[in-house]
LUMRO-317716 format. One record per residue: x, y, z of N, C-alpha, C in turn; residue number from 1; residue in three letters. Coordinates in Angstrom, 2 decimals. Layout:
<logus>
{{X, Y, Z}, {X, Y, Z}, {X, Y, Z}, NUM, Ala}
...
</logus>
This chain:
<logus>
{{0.83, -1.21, 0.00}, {0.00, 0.00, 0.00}, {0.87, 1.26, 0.00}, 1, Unk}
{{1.91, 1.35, 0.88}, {2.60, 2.39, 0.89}, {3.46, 2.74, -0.33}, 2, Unk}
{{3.66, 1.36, -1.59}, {4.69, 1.91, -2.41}, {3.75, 2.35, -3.84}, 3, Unk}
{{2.73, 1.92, -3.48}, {1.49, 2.75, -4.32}, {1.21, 3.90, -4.34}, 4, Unk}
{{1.44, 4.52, -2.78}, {0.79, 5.87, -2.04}, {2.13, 6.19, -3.01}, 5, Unk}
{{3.23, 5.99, -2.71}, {4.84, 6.63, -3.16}, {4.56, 6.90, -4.74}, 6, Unk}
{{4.06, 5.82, -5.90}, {3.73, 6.15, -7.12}, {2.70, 6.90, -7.03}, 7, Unk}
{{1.50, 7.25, -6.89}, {0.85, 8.31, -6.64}, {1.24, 9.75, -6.53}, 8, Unk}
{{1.90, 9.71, -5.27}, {2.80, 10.92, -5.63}, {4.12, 11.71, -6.67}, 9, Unk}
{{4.50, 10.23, -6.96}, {5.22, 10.81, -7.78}, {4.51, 11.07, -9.55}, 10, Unk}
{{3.61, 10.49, -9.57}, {2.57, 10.74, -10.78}, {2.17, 11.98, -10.68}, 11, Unk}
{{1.29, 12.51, -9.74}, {1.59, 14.15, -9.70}, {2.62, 14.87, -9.55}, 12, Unk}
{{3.77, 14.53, -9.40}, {4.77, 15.71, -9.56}, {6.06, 15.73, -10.27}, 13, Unk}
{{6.02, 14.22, -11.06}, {6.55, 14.04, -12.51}, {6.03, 15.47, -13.84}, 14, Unk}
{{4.65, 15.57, -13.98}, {4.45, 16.93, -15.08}, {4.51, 17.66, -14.26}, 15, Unk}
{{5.20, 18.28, -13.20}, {5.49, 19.83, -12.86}, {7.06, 20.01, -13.30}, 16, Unk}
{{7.87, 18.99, -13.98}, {8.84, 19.14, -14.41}, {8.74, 19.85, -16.22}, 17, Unk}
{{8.07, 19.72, -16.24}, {7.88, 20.43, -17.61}, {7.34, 21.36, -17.79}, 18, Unk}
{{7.40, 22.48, -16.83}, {7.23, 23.83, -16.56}, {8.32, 24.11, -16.20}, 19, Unk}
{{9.53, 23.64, -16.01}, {10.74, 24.29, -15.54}, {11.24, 25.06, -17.06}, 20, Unk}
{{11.78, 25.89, -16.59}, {11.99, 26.46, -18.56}, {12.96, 27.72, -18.32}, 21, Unk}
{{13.33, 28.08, -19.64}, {14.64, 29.02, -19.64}, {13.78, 29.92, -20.50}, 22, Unk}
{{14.02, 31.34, -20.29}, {13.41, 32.11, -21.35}, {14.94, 32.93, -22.07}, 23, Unk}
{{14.30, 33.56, -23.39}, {15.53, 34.34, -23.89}, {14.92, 35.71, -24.64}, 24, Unk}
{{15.79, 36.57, -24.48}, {15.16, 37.90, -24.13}, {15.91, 38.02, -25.66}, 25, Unk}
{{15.30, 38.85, -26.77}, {15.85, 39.63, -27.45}, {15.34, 41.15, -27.31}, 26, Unk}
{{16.67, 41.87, -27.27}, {16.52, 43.61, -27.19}, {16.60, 43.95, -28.84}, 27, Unk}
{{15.37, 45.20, -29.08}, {16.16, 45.82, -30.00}, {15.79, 46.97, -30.09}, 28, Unk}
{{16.49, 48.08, -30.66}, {16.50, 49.43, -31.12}, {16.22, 50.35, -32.33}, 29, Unk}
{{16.15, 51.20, -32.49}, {15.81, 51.96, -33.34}, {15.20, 51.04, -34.71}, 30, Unk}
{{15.12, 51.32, -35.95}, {13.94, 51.03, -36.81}, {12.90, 52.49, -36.84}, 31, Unk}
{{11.59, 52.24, -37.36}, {10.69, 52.89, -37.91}, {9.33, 52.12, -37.95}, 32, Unk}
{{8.01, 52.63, -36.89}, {7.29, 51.77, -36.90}, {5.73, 52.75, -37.81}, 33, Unk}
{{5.10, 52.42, -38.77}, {4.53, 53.26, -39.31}, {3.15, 52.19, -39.30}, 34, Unk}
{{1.86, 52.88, -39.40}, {0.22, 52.61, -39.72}, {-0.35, 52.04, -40.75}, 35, Unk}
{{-0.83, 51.55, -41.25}, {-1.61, 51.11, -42.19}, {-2.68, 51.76, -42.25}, 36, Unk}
{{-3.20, 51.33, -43.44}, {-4.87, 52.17, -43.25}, {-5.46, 51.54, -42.64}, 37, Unk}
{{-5.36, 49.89, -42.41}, {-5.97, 49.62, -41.47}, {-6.23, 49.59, -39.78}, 38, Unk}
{{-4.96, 50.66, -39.35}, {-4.50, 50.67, -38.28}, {-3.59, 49.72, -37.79}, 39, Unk}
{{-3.23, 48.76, -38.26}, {-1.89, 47.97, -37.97}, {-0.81, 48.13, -38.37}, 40, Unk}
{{0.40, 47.55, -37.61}, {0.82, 48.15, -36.95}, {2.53, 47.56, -37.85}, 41, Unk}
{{3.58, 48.43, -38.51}, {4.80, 47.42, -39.22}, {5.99, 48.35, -39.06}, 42, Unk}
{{7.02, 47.39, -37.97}, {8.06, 47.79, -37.43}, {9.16, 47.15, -38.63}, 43, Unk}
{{10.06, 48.66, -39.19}, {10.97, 47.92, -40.17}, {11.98, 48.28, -39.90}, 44, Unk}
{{13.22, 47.72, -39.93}, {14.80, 48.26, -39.99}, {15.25, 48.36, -38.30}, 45, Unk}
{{14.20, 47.70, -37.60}, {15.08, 47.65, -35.85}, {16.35, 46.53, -36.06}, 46, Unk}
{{17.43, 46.49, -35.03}, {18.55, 46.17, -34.24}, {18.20, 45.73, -33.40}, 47, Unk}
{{18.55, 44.32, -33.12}, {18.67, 43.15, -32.26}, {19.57, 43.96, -31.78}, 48, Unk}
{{19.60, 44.61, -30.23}, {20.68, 45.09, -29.86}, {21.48, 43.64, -28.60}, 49, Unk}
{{21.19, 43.01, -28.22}, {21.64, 42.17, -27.59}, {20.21, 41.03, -27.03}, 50, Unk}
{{21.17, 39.98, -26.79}, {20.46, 38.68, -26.97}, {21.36, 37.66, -25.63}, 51, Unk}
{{19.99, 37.64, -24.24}, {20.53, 37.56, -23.44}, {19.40, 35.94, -23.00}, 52, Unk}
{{20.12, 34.79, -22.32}, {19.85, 34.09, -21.84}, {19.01, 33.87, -20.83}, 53, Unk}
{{18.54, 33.41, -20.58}, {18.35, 33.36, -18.62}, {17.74, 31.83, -18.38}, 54, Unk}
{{18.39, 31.34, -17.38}, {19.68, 32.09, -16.41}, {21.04, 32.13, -16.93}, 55, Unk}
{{21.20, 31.90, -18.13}, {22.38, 31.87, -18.37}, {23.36, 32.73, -18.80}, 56, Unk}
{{22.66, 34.12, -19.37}, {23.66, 35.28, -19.82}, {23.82, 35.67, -20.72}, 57, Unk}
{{24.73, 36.73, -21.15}, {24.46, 37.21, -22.77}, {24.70, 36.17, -23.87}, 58, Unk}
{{23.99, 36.32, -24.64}, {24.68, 35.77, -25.64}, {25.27, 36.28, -26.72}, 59, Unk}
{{25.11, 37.80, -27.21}, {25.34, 38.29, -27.81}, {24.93, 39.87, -27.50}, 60, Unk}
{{26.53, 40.59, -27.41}, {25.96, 41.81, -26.79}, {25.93, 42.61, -27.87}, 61, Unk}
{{25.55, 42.84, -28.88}, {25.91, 43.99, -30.03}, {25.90, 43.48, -31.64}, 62, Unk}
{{25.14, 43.94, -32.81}, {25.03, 43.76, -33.93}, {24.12, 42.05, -33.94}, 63, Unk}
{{23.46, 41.78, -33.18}, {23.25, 40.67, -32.97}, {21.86, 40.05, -34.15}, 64, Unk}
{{21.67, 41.32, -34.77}, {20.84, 40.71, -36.34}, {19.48, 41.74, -35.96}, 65, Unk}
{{18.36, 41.22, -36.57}, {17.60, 42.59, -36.80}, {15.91, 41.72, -36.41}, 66, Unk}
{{14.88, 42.04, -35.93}, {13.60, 41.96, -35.74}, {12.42, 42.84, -36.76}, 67, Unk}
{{11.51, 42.49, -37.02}, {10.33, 42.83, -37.82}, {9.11, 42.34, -37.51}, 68, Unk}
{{7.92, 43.49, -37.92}, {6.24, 42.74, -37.24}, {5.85, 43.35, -37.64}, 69, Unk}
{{4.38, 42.37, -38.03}, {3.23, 43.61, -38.78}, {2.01, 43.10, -37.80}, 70, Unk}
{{1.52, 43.79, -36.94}, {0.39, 43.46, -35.61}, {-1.42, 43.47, -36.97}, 71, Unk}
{{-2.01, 42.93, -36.28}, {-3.79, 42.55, -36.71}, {-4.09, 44.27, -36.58}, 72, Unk}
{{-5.42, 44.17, -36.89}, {-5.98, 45.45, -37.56}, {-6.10, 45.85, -35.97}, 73, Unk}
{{-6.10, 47.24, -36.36}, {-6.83, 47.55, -34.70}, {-8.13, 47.42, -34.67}, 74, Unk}
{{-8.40, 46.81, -33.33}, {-9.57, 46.45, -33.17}, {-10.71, 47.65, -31.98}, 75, Unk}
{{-10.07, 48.30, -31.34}, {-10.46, 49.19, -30.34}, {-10.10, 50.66, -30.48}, 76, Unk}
{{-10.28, 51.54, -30.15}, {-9.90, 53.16, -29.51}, {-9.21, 53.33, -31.41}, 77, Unk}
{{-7.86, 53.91, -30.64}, {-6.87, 54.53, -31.69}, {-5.85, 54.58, -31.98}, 78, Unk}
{{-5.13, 55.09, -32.74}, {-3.78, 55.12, -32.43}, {-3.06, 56.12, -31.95}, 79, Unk}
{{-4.28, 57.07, -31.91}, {-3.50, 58.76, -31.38}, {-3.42, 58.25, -29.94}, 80, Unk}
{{-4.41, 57.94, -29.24}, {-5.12, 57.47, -27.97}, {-5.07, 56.34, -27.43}, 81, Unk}
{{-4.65, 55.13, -27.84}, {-4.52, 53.66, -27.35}, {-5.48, 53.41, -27.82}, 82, Unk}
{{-5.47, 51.57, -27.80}, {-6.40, 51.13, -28.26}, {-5.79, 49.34, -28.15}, 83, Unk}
{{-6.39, 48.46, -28.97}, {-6.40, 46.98, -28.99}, {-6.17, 46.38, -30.34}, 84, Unk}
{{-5.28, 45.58, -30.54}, {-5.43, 44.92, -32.12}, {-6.25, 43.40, -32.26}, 85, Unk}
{{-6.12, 43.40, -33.31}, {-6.96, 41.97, -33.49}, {-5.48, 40.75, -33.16}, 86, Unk}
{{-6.11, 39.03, -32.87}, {-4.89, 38.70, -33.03}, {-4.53, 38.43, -34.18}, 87, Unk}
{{-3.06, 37.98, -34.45}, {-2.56, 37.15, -35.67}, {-1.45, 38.38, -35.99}, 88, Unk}
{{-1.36, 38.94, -37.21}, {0.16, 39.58, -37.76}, {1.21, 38.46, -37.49}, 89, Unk}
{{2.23, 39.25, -37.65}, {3.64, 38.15, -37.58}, {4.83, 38.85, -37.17}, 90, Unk}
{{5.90, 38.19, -36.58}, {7.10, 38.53, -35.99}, {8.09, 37.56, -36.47}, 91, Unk}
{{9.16, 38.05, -37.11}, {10.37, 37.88, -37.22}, {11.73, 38.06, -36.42}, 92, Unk}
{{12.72, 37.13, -35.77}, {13.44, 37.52, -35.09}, {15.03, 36.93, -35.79}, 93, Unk}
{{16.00, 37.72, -36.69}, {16.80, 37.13, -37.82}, {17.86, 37.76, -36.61}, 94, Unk}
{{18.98, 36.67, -36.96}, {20.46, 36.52, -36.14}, {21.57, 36.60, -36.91}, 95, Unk}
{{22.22, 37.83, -36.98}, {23.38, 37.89, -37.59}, {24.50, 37.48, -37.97}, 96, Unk}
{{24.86, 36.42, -37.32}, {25.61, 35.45, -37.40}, {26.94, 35.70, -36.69}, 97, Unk}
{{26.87, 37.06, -36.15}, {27.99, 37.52, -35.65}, {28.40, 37.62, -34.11}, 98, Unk}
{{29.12, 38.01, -33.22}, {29.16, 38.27, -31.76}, {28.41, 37.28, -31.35}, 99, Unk}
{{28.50, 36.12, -31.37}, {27.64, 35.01, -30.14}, {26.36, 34.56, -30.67}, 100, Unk}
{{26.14, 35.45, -31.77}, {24.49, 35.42, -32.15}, {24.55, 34.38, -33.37}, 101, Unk}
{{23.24, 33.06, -33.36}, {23.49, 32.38, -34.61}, {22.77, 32.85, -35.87}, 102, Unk}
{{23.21, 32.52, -36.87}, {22.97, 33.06, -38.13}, {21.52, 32.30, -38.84}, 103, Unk}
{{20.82, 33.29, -39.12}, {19.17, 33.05, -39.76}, {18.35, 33.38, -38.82}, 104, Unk}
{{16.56, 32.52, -39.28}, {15.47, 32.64, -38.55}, {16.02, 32.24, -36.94}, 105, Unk}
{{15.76, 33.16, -35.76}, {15.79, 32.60, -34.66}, {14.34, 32.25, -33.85}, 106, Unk}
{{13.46, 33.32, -34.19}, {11.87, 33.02, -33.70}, {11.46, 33.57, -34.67}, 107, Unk}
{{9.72, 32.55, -34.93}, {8.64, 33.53, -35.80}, {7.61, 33.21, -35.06}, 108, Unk}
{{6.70, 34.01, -35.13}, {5.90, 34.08, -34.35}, {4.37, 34.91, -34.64}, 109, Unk}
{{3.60, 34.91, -34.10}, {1.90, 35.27, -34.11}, {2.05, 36.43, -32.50}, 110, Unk}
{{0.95, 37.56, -32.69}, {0.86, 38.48, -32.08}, {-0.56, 37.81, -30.94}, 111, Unk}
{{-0.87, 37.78, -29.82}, {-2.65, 37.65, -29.44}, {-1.95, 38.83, -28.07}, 112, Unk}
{{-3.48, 39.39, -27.78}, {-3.41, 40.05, -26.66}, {-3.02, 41.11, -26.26}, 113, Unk}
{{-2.80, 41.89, -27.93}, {-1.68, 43.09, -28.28}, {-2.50, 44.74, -27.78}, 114, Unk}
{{-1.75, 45.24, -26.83}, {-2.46, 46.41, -26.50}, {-1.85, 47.79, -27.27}, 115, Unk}
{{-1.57, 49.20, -26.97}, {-1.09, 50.11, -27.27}, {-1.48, 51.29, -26.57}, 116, Unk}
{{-0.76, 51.22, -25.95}, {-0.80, 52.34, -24.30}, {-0.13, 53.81, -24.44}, 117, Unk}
{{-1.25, 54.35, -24.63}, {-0.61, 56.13, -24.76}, {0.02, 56.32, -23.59}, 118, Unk}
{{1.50, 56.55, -22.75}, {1.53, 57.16, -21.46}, {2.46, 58.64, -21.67}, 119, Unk}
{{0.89, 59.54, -21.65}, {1.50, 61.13, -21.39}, {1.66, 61.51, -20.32}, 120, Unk}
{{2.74, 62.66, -20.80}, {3.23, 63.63, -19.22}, {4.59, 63.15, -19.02}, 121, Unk}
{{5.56, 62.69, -20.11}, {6.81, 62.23, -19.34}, {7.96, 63.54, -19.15}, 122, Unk}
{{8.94, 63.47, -19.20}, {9.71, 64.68, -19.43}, {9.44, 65.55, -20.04}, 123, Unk}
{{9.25, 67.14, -19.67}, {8.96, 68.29, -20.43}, {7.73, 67.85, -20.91}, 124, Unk}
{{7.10, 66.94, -21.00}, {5.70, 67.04, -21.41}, {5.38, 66.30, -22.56}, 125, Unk}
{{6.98, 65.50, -22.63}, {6.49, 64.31, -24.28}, {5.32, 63.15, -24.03}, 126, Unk}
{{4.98, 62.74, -24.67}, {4.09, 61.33, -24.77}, {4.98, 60.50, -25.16}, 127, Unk}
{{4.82, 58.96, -24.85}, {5.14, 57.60, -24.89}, {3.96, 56.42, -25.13}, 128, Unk}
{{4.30, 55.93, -26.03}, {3.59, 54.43, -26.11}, {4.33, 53.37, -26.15}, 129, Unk}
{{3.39, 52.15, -25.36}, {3.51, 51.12, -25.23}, {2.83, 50.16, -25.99}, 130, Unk}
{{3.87, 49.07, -27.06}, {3.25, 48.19, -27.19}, {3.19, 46.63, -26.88}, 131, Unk}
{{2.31, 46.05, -26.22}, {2.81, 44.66, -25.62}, {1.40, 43.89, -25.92}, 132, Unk}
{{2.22, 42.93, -25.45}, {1.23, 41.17, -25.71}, {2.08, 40.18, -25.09}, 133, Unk}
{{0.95, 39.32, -26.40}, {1.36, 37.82, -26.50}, {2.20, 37.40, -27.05}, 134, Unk}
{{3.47, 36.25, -27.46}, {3.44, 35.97, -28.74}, {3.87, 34.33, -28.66}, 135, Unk}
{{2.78, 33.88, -29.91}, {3.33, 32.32, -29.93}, {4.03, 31.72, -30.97}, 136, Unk}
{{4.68, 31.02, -31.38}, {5.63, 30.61, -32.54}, {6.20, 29.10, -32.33}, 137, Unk}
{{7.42, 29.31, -33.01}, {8.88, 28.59, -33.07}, {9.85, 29.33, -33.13}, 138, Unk}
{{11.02, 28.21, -32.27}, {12.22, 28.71, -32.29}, {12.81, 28.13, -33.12}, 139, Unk}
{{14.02, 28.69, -33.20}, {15.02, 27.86, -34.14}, {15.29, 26.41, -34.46}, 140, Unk}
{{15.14, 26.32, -32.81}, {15.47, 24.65, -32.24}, {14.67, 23.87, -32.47}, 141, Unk}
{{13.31, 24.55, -33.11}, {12.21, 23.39, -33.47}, {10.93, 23.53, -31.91}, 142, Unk}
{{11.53, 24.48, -30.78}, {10.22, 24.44, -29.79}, {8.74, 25.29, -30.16}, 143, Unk}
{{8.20, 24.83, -30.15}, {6.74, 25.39, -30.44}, {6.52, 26.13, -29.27}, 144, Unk}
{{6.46, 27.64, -29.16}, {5.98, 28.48, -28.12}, {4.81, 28.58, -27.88}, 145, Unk}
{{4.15, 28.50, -26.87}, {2.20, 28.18, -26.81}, {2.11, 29.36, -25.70}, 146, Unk}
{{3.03, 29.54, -25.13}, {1.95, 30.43, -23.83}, {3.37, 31.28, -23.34}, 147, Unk}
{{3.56, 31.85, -22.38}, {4.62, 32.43, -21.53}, {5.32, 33.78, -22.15}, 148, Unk}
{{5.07, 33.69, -23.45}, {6.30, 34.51, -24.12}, {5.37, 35.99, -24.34}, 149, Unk}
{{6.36, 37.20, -23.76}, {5.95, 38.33, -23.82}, {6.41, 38.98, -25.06}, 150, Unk}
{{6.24, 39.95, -25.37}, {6.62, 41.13, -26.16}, {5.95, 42.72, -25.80}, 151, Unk}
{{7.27, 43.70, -26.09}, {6.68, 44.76, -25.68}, {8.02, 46.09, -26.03}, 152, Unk}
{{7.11, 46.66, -26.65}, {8.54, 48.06, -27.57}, {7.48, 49.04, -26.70}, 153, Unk}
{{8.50, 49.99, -26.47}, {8.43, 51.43, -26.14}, {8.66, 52.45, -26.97}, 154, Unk}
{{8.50, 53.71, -27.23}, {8.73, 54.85, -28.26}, {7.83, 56.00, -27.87}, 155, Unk}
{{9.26, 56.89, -28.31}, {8.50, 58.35, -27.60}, {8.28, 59.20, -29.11}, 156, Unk}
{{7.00, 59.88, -28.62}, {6.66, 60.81, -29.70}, {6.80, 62.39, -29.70}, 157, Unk}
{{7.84, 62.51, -28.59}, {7.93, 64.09, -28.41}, {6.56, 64.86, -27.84}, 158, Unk}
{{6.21, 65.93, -28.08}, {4.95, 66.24, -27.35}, {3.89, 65.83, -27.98}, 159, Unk}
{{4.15, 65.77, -29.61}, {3.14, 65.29, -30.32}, {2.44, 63.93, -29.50}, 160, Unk}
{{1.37, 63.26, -30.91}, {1.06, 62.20, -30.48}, {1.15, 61.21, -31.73}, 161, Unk}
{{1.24, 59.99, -31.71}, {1.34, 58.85, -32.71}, {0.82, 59.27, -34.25}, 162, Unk}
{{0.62, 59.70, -34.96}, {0.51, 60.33, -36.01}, {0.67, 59.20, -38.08}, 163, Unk}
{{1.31, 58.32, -37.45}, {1.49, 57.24, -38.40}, {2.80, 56.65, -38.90}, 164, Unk}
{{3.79, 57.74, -38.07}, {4.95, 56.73, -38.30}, {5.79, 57.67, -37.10}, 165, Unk}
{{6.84, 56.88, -36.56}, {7.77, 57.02, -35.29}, {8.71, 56.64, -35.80}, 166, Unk}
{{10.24, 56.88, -35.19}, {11.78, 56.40, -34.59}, {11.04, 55.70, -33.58}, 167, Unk}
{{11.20, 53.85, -34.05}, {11.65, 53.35, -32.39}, {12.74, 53.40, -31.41}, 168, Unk}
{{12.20, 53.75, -30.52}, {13.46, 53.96, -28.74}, {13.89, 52.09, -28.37}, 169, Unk}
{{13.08, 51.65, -27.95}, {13.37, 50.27, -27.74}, {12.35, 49.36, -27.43}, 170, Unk}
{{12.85, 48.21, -27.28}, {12.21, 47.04, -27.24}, {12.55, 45.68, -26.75}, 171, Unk}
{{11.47, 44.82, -26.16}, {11.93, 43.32, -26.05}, {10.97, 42.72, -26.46}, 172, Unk}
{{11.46, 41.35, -26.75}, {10.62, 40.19, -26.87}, {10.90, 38.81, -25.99}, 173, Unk}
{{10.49, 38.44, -25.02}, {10.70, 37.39, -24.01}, {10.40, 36.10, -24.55}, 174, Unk}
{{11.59, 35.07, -25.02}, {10.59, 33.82, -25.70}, {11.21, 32.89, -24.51}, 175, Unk}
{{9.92, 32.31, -24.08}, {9.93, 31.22, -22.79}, {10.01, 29.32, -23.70}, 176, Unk}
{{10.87, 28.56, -23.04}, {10.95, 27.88, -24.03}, {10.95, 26.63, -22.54}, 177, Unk}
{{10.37, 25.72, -22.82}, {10.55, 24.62, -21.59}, {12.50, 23.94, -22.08}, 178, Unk}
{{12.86, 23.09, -20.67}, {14.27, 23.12, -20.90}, {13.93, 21.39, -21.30}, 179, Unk}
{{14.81, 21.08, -22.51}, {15.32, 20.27, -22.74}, {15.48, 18.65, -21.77}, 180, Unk}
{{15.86, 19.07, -20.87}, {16.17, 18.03, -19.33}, {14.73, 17.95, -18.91}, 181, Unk}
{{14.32, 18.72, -18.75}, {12.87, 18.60, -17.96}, {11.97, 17.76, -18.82}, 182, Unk}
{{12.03, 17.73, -20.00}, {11.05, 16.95, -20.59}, {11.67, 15.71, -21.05}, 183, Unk}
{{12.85, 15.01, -20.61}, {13.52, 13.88, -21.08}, {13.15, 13.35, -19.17}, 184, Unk}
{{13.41, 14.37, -18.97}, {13.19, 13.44, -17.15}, {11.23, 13.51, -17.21}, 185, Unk}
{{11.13, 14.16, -17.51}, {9.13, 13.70, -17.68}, {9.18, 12.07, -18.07}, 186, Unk}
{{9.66, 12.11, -19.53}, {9.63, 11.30, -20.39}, {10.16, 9.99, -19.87}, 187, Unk}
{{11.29, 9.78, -19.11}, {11.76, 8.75, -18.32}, {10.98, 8.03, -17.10}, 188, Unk}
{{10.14, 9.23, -16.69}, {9.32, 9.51, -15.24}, {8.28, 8.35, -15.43}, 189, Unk}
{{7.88, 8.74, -16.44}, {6.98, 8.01, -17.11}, {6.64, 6.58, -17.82}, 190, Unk}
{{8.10, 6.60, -18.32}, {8.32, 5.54, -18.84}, {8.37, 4.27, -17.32}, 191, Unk}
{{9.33, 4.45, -16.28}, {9.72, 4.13, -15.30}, {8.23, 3.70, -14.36}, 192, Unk}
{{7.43, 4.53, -14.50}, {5.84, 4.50, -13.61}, {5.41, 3.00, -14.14}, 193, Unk}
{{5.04, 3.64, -15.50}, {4.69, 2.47, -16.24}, {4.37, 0.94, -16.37}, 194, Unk}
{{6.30, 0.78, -16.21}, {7.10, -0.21, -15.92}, {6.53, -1.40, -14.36}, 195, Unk}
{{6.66, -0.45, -13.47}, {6.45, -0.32, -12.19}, {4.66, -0.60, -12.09}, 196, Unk}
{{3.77, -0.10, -12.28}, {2.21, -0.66, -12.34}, {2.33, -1.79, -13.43}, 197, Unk}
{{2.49, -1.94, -14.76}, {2.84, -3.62, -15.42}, {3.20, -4.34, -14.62}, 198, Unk}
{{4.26, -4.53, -13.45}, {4.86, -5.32, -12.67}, {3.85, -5.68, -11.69}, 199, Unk}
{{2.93, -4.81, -11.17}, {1.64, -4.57, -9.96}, {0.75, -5.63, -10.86}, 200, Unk}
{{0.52, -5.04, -12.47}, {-0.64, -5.81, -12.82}, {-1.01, -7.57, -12.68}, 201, Unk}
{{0.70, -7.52, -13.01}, {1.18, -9.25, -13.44}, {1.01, -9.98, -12.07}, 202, Unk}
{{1.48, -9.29, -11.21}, {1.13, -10.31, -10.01}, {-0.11, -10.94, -8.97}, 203, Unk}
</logus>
């Protein structure tokens, strides 16, 4: 009875190993993000300015390749004023091949959950927007991103307000990726349980 109670428990806390996960941050800078008529939204010519691990560290501090996105129609308010997009558009995240960074597609990805946050009153009286979400994809490595992964650029418009095209200031994109180990030790966890109730059945 007791080495039952013991598989039991370890059956629930075998899949909490596959939430352990590493995320990886790409920064980038300047570019040009301009309107559509439909109100969506296409960031061109930004700088991957560095491409950092976690927990593990930079991986590339500088020239580290370039990012692009075109966000869903807006769906809410405005663009002078904030507002909401639809989901879907697309994100590109290309690696220069240079300083630490590997060369080609590193993430592509889908927009859901995408807001655009007027915040006035900053210094001397400029305005700032925010844009953030969701985003789900693939990585390079072949992981399918489903949930965790943020995105979110900042840019100031001077006193004006959003008007249809900006200098982007900066940006990240957070891609959360489960680790490698964690899902081979699931996968073993499992296999091993298995094993262990077949042996229960037979006797």
């Amino acid at each position: 009875m007791k080495r039952i109670l013991v598989l039991a428990v370890l059956a629930l806390a075998l899949p909490m190993a596959v939430f352990a996960s590493s995320s990886i941050d790409y920064s980038n800078s300047g570019g040009t993000l301009t309107a559509s008529t439909t109100g969506s939204l296409t960031l061109s010519g930004s700088d991957v300015s560095q491409i950092r691990d976690f927990p593990g560290g930079i991986i590339c501090a500088s020239g580290c390749g370039s990012i692009s996105f075109t966000t869903g129609a807006l769906l809410t308010g405005s663009l002078a004023m904030g507002g909401t997009f639809a989901d879907g558009g697309s994100i590109t995240i290309t690696g220069s091949g240079m300083n630490g960074a590997a060369s080609g597609v590193l993430f592509t990805g889908t927009f859901s959950n995408l807001k655009w946050t007027l915040m006035p009153g900053g210094v001397n009286g400029t305005n700032s927007y925010n844009l953030s979400g969701n985003v789900t994809g693939t990585t390079a490595s072949g992981f399918k991103v489903t949930s965790g992964t943020e995105f979110q650029l900042t840019l100031n418009t001077g006193k004006g307000y959003f008007d249809g095209a900006v200098d982007v200031g900066s940006g990240d994109t957070i891609v959360v990726v489960p680790e490698p180990g964690s899902l081979g030790l699931l996968g073993t966890g499992l296999i091993g349980l298995a094993g262990v109730v077949r042996r229960k059945l037979k006797a």
